[in-house]
C-alpha positions in Angstrom: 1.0 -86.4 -72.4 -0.2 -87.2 -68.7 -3.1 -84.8 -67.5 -4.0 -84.5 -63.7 -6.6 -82.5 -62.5 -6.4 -79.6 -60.3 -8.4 -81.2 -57.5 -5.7 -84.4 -57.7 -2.7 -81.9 -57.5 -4.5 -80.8 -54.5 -4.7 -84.1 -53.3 -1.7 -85.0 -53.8 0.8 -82.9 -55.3 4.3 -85.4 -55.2 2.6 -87.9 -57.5 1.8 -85.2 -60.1 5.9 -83.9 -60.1 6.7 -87.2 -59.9 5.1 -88.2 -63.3 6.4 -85.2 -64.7 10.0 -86.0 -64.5 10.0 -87.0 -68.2 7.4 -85.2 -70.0 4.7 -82.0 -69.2 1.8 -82.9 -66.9 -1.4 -80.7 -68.4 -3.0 -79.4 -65.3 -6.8 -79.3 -66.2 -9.6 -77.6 -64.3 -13.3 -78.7 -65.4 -11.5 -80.5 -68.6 -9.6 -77.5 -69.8 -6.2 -77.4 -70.0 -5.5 -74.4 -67.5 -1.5 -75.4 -66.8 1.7 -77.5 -67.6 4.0 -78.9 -64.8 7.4 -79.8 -65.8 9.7 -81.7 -64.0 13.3 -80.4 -63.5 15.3 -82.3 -65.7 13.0 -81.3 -68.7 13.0 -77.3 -67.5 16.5 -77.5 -67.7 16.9 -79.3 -71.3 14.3 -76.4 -72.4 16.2 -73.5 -70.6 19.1 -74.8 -72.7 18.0 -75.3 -75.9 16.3 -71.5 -76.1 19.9 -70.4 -74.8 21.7 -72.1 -77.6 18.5 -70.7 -80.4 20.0 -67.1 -79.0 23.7 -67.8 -79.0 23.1 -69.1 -83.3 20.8 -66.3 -83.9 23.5 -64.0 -82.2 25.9 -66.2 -84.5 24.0 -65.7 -87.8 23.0 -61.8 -87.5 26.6 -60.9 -86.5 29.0 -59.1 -88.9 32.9 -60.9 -88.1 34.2 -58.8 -90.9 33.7 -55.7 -88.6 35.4 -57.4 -85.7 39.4 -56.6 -84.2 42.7 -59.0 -83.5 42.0 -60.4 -80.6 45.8 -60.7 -80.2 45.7 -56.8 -80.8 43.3 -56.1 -77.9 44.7 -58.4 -75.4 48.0 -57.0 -75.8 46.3 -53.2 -75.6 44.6 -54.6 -72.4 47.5 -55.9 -71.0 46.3 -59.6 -70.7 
């Protein structure tokens, strides 16, 4: 994992999100990690994988055999 410190981010900050396209950047302050900076790309593979985690726990605690037609209720709805 690439580390920067906060001073560098200071000094320039596009090199930091630049390296961080891939993997996390640990953000340090007087060699202790204090942050993580993660590019977009890797945000948004994260931000989908805990969706999908919900959606299967959702899944899994969910009792079908409780559930109604769906032909029923469209036809009561009118759809």
């Amino acid at each position: 994992m690439n580390t920067i410190s906060i001073s560098e981010l200071k000094i320039n900050p596009s090199i930091a999100i630049k390296k961080a396209t891939d993997f996390p950047m640990v953000i340090k302050n007087r060699n202790k990690s204090k942050a993580y900076l993660v590019g977009i790309n890797l945000y948004e593979k994260i931000i989908s994988f805990i969706e999908d985690y919900i959606d299967k726990q959702t899944v899994e605690k969910t009792d079908f055999s409780k559930g109604k037609d769906f032909e029923k209720v469209a036809k009561s709805l009118g759809i």
